[in-house]
C-alpha positions as a Markdown table, in Angstrom:
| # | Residue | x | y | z |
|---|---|---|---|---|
| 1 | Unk | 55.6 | -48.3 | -134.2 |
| 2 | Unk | 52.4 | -46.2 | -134.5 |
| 3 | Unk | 49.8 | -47.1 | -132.8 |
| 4 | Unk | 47.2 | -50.0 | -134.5 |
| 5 | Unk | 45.8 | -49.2 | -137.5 |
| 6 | Unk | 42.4 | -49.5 | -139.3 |
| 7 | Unk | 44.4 | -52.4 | -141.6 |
| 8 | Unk | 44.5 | -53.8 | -138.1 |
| 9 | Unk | 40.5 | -54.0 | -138.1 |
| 10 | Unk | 39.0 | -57.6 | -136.8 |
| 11 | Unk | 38.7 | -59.7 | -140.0 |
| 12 | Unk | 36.3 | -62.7 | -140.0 |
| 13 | Unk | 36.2 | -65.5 | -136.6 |
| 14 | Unk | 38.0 | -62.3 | -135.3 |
| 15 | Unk | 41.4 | -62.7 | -137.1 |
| 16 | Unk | 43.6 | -59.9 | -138.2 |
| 17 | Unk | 45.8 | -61.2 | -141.8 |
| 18 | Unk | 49.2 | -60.7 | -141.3 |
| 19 | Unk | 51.3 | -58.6 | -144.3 |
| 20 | Unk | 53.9 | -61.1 | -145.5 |
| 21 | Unk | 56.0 | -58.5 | -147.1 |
| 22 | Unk | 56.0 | -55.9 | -144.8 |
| 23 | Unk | 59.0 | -57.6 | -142.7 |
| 24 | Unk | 62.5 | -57.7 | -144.4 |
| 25 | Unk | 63.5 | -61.1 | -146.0 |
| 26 | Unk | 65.7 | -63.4 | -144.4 |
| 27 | Unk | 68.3 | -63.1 | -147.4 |
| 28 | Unk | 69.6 | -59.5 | -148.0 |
| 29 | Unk | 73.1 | -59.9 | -149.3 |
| 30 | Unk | 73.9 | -56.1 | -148.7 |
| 31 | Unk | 73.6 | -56.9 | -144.8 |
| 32 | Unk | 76.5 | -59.9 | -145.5 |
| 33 | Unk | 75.9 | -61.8 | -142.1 |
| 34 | Unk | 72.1 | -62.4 | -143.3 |
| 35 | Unk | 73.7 | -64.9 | -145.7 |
| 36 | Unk | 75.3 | -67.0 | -143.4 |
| 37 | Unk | 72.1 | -66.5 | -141.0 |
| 38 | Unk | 69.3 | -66.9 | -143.2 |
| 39 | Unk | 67.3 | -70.2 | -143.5 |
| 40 | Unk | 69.2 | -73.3 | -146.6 |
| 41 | Unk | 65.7 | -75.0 | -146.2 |
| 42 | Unk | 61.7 | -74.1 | -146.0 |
| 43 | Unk | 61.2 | -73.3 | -142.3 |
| 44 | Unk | 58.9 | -75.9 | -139.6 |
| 45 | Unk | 56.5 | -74.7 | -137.2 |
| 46 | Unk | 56.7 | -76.6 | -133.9 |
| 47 | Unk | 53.8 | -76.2 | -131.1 |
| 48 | Unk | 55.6 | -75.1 | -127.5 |
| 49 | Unk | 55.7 | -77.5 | -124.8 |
| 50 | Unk | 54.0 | -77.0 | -121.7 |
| 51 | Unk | 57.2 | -75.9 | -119.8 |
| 52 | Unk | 57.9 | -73.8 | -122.4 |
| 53 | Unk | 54.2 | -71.6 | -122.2 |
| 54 | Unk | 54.5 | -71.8 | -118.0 |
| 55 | Unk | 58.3 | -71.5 | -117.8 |
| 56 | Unk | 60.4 | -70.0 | -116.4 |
| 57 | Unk | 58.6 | -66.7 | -115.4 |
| 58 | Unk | 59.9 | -63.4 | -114.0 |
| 59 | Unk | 59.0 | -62.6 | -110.9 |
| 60 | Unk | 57.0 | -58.7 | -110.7 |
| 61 | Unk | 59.5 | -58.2 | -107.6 |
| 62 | Unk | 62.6 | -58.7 | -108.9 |
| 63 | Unk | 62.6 | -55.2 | -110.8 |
| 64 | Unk | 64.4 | -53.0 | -108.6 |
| 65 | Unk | 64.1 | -48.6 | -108.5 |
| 66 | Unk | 66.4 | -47.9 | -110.4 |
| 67 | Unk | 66.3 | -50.6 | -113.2 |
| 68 | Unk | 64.8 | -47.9 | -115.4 |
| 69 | Unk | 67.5 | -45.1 | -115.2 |
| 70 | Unk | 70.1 | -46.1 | -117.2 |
| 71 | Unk | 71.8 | -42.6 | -116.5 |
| 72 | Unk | 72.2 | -44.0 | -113.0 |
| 73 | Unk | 71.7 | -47.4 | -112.6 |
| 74 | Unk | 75.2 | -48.7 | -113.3 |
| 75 | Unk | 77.0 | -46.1 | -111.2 |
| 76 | Unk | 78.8 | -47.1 | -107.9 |
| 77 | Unk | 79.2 | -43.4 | -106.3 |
| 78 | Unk | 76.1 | -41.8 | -107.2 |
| 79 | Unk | 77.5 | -40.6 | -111.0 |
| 80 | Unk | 75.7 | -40.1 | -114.0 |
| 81 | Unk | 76.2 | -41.1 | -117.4 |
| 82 | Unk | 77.8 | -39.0 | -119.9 |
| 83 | Unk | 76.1 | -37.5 | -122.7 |
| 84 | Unk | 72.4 | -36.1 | -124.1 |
| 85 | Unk | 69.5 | -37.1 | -121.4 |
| 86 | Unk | 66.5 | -38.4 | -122.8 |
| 87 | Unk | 63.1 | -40.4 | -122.0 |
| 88 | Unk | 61.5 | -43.2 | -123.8 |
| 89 | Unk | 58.1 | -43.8 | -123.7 |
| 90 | Unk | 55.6 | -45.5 | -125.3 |
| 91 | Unk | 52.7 | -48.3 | -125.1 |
| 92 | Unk | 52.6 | -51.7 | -125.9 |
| 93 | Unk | 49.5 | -53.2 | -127.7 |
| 94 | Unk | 47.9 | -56.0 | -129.9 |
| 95 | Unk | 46.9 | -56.2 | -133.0 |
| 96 | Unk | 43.5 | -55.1 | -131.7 |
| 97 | Unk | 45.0 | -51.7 | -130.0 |
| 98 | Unk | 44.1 | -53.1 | -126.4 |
| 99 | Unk | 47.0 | -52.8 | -124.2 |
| 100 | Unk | 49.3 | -55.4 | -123.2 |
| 101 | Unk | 49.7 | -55.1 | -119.6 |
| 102 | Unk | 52.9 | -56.4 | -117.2 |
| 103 | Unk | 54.9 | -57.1 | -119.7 |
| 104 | Unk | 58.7 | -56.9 | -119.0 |
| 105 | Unk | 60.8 | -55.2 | -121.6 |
| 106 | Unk | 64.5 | -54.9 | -121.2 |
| 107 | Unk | 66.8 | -52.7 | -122.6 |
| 108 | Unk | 70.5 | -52.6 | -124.4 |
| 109 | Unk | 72.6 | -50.1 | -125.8 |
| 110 | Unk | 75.5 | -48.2 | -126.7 |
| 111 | Unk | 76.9 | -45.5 | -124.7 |
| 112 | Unk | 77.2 | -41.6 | -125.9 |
| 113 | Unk | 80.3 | -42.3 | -127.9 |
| 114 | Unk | 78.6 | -45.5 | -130.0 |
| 115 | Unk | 80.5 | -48.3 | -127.4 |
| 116 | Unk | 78.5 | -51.4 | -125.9 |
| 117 | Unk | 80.4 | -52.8 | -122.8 |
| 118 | Unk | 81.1 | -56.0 | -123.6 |
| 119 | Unk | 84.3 | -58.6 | -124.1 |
| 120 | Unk | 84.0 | -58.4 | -128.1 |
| 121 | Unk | 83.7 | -54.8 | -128.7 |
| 122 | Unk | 85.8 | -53.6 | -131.5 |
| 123 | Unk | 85.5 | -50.3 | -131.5 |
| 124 | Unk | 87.5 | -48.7 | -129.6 |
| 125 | Unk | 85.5 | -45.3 | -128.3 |
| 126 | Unk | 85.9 | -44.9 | -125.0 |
| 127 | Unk | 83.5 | -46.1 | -122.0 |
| 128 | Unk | 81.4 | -44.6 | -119.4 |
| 129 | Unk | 82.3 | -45.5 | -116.1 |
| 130 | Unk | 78.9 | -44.7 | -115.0 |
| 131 | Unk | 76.9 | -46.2 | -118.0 |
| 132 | Unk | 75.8 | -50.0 | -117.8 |
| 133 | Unk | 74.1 | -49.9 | -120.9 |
| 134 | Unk | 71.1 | -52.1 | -120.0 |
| 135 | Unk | 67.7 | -51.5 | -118.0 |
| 136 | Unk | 64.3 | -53.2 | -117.8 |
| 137 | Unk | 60.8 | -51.6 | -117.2 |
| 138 | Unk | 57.1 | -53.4 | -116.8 |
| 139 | Unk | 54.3 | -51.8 | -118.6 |
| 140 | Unk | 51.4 | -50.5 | -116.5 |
| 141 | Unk | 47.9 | -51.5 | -116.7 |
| 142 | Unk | 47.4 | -49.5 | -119.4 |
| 143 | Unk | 50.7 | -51.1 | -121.6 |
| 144 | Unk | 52.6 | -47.9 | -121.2 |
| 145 | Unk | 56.3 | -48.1 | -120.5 |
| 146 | Unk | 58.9 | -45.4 | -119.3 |
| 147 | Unk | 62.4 | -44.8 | -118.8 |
| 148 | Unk | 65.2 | -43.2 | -118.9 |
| 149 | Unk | 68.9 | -43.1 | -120.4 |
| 150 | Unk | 71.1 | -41.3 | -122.9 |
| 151 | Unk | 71.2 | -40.8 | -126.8 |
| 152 | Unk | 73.2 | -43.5 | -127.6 |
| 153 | Unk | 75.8 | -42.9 | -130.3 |
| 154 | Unk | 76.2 | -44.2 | -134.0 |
| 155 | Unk | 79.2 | -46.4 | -134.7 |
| 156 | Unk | 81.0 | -48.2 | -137.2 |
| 157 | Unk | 80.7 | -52.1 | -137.9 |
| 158 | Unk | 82.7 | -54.5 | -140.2 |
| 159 | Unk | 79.9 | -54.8 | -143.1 |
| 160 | Unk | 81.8 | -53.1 | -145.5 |
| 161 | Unk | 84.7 | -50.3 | -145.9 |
| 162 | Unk | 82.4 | -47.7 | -144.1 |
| 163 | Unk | 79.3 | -48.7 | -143.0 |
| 164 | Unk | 78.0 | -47.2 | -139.7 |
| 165 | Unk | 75.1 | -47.9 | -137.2 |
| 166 | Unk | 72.6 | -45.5 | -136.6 |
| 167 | Unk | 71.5 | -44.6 | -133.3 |
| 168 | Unk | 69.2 | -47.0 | -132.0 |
| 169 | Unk | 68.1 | -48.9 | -128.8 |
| 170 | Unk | 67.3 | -52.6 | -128.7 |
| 171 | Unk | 64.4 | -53.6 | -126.6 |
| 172 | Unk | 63.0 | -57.5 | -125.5 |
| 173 | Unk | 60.1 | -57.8 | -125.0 |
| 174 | Unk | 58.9 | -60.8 | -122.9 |
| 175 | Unk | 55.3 | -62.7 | -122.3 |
| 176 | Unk | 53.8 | -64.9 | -119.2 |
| 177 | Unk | 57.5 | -67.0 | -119.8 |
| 178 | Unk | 61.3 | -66.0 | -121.0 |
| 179 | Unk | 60.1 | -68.6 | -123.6 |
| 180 | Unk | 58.0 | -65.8 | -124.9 |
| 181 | Unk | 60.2 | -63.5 | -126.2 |
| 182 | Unk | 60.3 | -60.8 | -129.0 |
| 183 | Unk | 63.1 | -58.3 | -129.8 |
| 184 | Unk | 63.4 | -55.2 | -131.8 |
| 185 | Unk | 64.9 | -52.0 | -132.2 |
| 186 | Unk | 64.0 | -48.3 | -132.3 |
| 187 | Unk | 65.7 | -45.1 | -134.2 |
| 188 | Unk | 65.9 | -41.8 | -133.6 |
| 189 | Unk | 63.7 | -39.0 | -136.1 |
| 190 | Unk | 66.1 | -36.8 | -138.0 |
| 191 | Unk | 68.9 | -39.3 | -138.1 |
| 192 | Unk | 70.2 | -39.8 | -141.9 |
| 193 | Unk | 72.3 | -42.8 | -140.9 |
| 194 | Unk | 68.9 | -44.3 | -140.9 |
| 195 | Unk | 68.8 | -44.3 | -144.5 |
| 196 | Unk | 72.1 | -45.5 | -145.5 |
| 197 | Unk | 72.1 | -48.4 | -142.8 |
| 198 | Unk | 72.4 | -51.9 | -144.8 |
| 199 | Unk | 70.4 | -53.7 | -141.9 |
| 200 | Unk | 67.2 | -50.5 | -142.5 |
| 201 | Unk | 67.7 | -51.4 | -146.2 |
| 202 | Unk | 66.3 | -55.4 | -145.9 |
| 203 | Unk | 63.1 | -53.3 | -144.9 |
| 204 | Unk | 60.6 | -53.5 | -148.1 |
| 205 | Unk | 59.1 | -50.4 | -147.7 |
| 206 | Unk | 59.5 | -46.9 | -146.0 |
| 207 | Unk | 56.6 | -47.0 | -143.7 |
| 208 | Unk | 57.9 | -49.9 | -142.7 |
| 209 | Unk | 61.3 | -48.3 | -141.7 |
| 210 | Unk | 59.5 | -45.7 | -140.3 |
| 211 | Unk | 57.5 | -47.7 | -138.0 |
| 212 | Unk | 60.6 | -48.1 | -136.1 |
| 213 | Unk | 61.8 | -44.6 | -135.9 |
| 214 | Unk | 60.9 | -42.9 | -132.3 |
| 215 | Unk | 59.5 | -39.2 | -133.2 |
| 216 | Unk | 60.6 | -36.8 | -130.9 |
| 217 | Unk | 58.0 | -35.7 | -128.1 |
| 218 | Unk | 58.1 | -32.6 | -127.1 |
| 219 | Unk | 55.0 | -33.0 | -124.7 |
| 220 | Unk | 56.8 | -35.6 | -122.7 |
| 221 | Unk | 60.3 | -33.5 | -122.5 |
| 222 | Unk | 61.9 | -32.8 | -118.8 |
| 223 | Unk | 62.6 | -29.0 | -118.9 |
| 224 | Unk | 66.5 | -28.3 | -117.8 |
| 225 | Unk | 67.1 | -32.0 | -117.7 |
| 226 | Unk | 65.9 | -34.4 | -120.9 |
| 227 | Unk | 64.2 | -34.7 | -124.4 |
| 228 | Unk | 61.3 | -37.3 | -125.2 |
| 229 | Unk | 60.4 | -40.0 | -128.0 |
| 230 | Unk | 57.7 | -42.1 | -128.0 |
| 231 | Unk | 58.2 | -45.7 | -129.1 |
| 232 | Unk | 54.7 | -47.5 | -129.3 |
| 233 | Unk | 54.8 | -51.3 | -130.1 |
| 234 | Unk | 52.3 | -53.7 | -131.7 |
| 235 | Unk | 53.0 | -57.1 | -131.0 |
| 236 | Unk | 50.5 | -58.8 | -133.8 |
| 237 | Unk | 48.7 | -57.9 | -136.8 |
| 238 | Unk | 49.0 | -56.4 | -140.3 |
| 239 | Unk | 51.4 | -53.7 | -139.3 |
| 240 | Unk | 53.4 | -55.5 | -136.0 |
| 241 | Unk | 56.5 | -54.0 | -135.1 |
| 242 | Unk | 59.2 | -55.6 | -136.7 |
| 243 | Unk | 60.9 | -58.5 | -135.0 |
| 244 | Unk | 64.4 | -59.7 | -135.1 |
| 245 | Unk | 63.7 | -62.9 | -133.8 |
| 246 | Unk | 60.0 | -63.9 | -134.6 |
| 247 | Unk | 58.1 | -62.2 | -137.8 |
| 248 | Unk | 55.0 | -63.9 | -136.7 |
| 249 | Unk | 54.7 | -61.7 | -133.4 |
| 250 | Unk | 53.8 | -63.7 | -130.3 |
């Protein structure tokens, strides 16, 4: 997501309106599980509890050296994952464009060869025996955010005959509780899956899509070792980052 933008401007009592369209709906019939997901009845807004807003909570010590390498952080004898190295960076921000400090963000995704490690997987490319697939990172005072892993792979997924997953990485974002939670998913500039992905088609319009595509950074590459893309996030406002799990933001 770019960073906050002049539709983003304080409004009156120091409100920013929110877009309505520019999130996908909940019904897209060409991504078929949205059918079965998306709401039979008009939605309720409840308030949160007061355990809910205080806890639980992570605890700032609890993220350990190596939680942000996912090229190492799974390996038992000092390996390394397979595949293209790359760096993920970014800042996370209101709708305001003032940063939004120690904020925990965790990360999933598929290997090289387009394979999560889990129970269910169905496709059958192999795994990495030194590749986890999951990470977590806090941002800094300033909202930025940093790590490492490798280009995860596209893969196929039972939508239709041949529909295939671009490369992507989901991250969670979370807030003063695990209550507070937002989740979303970046892409990868240049990928043309992007375009012919059922999931990116719900998405109204193209700069909406192309909020969440990561632009390669060239500034931010490690020479010999790893490529860059910058992933800002906006967690409220006109043009938030899109969220899987809550289109109001936070």
């Amino acid at each position: 997501m770019t960073a906050a933008k002049n539709s983003n401007a304080p409004g009156r009592n120091g409100f920013v309106n929110r877009d309505r369209d520019w999130h996908p709906p909940a019904l897209y019939p060409p991504y078929k599980t949205s059918v079965k997901r998306s709401p039979q009845a008009s939605l309720l807004s409840f308030p949160t509890s007061i355990s809910e807003e205080t806890g639980p909570v992570f605890g700032h010590d609890t993220i350990n050296p190596l939680d942000n390498d996912l090229i190492h952080n799974f390996s038992a004898d000092q390996g390394a994952a397979i595949g293209p190295r790359i760096v993920v960076h970014g800042r996370v921000s209101d709708e305001f464009g003032r940063p939004v400090p120690h904020s925990l963000i965790e990360i999933w995704q598929a290997n090289a060869g387009g394979r999560y490690r889990h129970k269910k997987e169905s496709y059958l490319a192999a795994l990495d025996p030194n590749f986890g697939g999951c990470g977590r990172v806090m941002t800094d005072e300033d909202g930025a955010y940093e790590f490492r892993t490798v280009m995860p792979g596209p893969y196929p997924w039972p939508n239709s005959m041949n529909d295939w997953r671009p490369a992507h990485i989901h991250l969670s974002l979370f807030g003063h509780s695990f209550a507070q939670r937002l989740i979303t998913q970046m892409y990868f500039e240049g990928d043309p899956l992007i375009w012919k992905c059922p999931i990116v088609g719900g998405i109204p319009t193209r700069e909406g899509v192309e909020s969440l595509i990561a632009p390669l950074d060239m500034a931010r590459t490690i020479p010999m070792d790893a490529l860059a893309y910058r992933f800002d996030i906006v967690l409220r406002g006109r043009r938030q980052t899109m969220f899987e799990n809550r289109v109001e933001g936070l």
